[in-house]
Backbone as ProteinMPNN parsed JSONL, in Angstrom:
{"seq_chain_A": "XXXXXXXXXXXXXXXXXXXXXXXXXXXXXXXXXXXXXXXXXXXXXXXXXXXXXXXXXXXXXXXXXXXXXXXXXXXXXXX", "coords_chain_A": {"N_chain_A": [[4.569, -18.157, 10.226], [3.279, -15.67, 8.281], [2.665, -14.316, 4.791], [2.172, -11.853, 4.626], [3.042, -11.023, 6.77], [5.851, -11.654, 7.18], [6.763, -9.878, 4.802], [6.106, -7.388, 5.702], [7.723, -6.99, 8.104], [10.255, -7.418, 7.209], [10.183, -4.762, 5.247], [9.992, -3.051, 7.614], [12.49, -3.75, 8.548], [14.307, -3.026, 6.393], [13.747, -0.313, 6.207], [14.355, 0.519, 9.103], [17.052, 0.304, 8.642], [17.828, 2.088, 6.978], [17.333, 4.488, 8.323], [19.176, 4.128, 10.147], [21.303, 4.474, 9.334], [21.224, 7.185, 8.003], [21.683, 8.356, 10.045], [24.189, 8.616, 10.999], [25.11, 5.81, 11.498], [25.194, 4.546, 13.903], [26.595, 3.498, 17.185], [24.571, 0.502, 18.73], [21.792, 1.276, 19.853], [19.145, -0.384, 18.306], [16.608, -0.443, 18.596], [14.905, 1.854, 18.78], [15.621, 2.468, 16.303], [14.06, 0.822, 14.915], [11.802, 0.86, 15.983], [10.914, 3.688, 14.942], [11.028, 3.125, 12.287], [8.621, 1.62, 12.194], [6.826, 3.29, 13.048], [7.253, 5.273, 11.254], [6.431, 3.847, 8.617], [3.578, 2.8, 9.018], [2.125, 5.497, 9.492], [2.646, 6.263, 6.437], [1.145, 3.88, 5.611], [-1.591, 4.939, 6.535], [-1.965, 7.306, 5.26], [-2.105, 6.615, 2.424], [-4.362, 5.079, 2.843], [-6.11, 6.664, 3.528], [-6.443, 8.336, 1.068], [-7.338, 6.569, -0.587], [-9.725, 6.085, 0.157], [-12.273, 7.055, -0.928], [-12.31, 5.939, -3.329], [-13.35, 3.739, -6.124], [-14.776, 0.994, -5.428], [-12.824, -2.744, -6.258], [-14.592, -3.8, -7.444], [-16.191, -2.562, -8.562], [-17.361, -2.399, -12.204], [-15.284, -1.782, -15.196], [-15.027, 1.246, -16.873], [-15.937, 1.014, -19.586], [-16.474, -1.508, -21.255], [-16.737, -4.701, -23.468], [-18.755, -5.958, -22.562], [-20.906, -4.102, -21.7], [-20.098, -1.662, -22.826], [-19.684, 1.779, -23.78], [-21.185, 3.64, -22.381], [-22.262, 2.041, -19.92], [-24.474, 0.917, -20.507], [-26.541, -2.135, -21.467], [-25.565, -4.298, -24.521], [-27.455, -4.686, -26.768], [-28.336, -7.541, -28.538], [-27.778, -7.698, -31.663], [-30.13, -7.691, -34.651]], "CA_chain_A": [[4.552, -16.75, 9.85], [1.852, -15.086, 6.919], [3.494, -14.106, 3.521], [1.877, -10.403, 4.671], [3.529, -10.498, 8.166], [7.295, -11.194, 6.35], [7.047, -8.616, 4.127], [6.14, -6.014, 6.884], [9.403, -7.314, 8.787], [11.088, -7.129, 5.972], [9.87, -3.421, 4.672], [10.509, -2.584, 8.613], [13.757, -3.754, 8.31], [14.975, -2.041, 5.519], [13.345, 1.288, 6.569], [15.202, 1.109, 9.867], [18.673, 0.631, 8.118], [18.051, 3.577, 6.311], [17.112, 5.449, 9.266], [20.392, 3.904, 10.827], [22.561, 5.029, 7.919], [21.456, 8.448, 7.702], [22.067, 8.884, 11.697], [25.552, 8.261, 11.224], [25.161, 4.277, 11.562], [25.698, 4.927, 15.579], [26.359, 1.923, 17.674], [23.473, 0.639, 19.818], [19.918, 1.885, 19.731], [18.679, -0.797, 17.105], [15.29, -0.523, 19.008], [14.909, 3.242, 18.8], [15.397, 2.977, 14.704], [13.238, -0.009, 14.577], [10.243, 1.465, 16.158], [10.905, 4.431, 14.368], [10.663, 2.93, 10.886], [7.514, 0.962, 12.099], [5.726, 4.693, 12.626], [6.612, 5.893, 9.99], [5.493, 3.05, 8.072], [1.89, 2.95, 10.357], [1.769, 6.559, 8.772], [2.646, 6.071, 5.209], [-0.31, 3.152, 5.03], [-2.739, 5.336, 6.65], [-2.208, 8.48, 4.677], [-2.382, 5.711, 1.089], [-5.69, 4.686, 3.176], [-6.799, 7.894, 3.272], [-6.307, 8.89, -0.491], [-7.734, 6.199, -1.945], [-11.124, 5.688, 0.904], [-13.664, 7.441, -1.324], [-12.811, 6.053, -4.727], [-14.801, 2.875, -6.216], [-14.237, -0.815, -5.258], [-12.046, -2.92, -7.127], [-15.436, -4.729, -8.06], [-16.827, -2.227, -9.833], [-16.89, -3.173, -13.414], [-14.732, -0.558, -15.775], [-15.919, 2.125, -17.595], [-15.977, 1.198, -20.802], [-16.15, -2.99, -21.811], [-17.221, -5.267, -24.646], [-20.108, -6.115, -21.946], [-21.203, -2.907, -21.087], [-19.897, -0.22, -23.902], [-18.83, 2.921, -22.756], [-22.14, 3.837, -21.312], [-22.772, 1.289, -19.108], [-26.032, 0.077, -20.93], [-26.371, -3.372, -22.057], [-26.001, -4.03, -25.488], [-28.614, -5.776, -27.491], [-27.798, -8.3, -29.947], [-28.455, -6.838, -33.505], [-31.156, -8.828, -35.203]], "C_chain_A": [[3.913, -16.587, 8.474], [3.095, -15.153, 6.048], [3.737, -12.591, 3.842], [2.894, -9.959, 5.961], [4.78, -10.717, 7.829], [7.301, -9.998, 5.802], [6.866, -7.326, 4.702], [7.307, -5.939, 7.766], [10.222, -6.991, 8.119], [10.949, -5.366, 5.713], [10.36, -2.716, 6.424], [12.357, -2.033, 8.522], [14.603, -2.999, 7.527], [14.641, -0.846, 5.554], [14.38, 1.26, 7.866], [16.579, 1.233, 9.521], [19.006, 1.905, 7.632], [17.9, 4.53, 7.369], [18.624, 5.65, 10.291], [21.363, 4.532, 10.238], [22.479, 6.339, 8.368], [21.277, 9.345, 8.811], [23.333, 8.669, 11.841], [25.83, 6.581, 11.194], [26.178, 4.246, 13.291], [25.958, 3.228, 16.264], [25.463, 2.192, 19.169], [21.788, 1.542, 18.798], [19.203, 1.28, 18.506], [17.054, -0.785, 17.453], [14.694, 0.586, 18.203], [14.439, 3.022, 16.882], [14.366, 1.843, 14.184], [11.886, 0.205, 14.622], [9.753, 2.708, 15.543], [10.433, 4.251, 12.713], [9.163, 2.571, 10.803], [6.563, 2.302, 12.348], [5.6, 5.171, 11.578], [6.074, 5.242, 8.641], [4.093, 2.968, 8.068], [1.708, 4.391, 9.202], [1.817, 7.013, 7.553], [1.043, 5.448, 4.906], [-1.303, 4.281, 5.406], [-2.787, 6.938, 5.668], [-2.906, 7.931, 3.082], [-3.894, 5.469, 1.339], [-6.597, 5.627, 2.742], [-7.411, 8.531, 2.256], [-7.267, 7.802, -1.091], [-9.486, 5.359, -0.938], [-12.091, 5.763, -0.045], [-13.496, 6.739, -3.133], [-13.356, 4.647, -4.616], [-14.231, 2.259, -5.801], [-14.278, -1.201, -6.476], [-13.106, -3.953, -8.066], [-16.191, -4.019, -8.76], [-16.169, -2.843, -11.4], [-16.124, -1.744, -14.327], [-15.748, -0.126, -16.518], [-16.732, 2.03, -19.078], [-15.703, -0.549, -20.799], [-16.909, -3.528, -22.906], [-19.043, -5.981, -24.336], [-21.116, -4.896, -21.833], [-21.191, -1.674, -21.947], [-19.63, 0.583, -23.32], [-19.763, 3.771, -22.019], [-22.566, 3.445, -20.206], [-23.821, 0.159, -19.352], [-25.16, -1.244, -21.389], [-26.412, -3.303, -22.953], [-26.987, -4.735, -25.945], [-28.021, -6.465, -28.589], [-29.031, -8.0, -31.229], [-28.885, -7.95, -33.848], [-30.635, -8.754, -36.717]], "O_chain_A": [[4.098, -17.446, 7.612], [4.158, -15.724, 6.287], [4.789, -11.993, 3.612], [3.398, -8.846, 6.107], [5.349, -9.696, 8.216], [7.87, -9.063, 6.364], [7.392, -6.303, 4.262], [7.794, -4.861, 8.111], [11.039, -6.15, 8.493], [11.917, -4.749, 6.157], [11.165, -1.787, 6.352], [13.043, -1.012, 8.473], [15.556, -2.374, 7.991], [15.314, -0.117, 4.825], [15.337, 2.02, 7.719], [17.275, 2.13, 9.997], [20.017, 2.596, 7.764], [18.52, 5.573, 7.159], [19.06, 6.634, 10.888], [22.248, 5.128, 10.852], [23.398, 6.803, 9.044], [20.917, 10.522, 8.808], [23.684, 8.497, 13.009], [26.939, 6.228, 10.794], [27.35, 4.01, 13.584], [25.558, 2.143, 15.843], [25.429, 3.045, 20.056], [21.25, 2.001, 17.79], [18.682, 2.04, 17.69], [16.277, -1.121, 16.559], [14.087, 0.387, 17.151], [13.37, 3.304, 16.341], [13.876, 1.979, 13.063], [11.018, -0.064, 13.792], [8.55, 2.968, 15.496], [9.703, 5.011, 12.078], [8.446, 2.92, 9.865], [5.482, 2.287, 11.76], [4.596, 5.488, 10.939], [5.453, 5.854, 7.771], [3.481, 3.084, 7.007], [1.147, 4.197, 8.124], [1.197, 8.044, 7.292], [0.103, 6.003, 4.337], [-1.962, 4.633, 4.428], [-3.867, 7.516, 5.546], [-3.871, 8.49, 2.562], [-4.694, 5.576, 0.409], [-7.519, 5.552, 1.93], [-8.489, 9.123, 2.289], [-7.964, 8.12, -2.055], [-10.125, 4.384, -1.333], [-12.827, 4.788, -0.2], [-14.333, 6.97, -4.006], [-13.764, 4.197, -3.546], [-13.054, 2.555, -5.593], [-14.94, -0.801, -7.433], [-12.761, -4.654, -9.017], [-16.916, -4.558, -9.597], [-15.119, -3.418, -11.685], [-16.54, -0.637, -13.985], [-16.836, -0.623, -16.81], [-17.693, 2.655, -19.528], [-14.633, -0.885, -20.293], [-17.801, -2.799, -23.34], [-19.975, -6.303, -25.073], [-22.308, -5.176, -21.955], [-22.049, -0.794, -21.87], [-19.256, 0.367, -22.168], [-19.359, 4.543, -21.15], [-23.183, 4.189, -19.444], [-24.027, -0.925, -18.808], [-23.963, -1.456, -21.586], [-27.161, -2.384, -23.285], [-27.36, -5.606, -25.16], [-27.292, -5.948, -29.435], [-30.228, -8.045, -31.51], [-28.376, -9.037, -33.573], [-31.137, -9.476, -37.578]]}, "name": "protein", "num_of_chains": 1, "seq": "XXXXXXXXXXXXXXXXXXXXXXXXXXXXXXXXXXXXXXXXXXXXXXXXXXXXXXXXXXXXXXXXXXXXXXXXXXXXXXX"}
């Protein structure tokens, strides 16, 4: 098992408890709140997807560095 595919079990998990809890904590139907957490999980990531599609990649270089200055230009080494 991944490191990524635990921690989605995991984050499942503890979303359906809460979903269990604040249904009364019923007995039975651990499916029901399980598949339930995993939608609304599914729909959390894709809305985060959503928001952050159009901004830059994490490879752009920042705005402002000791390479670059806060223009972008290169600097020149002062003679």
């Amino acid at each position: 098992m991944s490191d990524e595919y635990s921690m989605q079990q995991d984050r499942i998990r503890k979303k359906a408890y809460q979903l269990w809890e604040a249904a009364g904590s019923p007995d039975g139907g651990e499916e029901r709140f399980w598949f339930q957490a995993k939608i609304e999980i599914d729909q959390e990531e894709a809305k985060l997807d959503k928001e952050v599609a159009g901004s830059f990649p994490a490879s752009d270089p920042p705005s402002s560095s000791v390479v670059t200055g806060a223009t972008g230009e290169t600097k020149l080494a002062q003679e």
